[in-house]
VMD Tcl script that draws the C-alpha trace (Angstrom):
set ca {
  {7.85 0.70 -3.16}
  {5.78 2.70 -0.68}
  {8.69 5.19 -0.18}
  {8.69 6.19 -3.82}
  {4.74 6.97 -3.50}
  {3.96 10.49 -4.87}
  {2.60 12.43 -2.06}
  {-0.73 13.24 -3.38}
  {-1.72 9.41 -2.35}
  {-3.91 8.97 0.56}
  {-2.01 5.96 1.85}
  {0.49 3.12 1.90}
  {-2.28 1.01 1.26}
  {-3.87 2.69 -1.21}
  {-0.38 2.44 -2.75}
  {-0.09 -1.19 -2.80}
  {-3.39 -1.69 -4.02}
  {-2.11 0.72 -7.12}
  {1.27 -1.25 -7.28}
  {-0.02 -4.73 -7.50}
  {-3.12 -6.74 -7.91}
  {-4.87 -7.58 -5.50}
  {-4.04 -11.38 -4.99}
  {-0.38 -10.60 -5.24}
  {-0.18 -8.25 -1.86}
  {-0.38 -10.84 1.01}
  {-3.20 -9.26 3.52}
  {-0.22 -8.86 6.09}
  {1.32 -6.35 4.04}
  {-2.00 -4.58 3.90}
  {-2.73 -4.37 7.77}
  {1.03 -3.25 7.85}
  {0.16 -0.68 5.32}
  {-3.21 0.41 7.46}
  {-1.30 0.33 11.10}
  {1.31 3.32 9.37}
  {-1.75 5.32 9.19}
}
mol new
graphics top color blue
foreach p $ca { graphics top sphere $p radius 0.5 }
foreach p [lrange $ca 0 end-1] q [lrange $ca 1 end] { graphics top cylinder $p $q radius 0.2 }
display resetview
């Protein structure tokens, strides 16, 4: 999922939060996706 992200995305967050609602992305995947900044 994040490794297919177009490049012109700020962020593997932002990338989730594009990819799936909200509720669906458990907040661990979210810090994991903030920490690979």
């Amino acid at each position: 999922m994040i490794r297919l992200r177009p490049p012109r995305w700020p962020s593997p967050g932002a990338d989730l939060a594009l990819v799936a609602p909200a509720g669906a992305v458990p907040p661990a995947a979210l810090e994991a996706g903030l920490a690979a900044l």
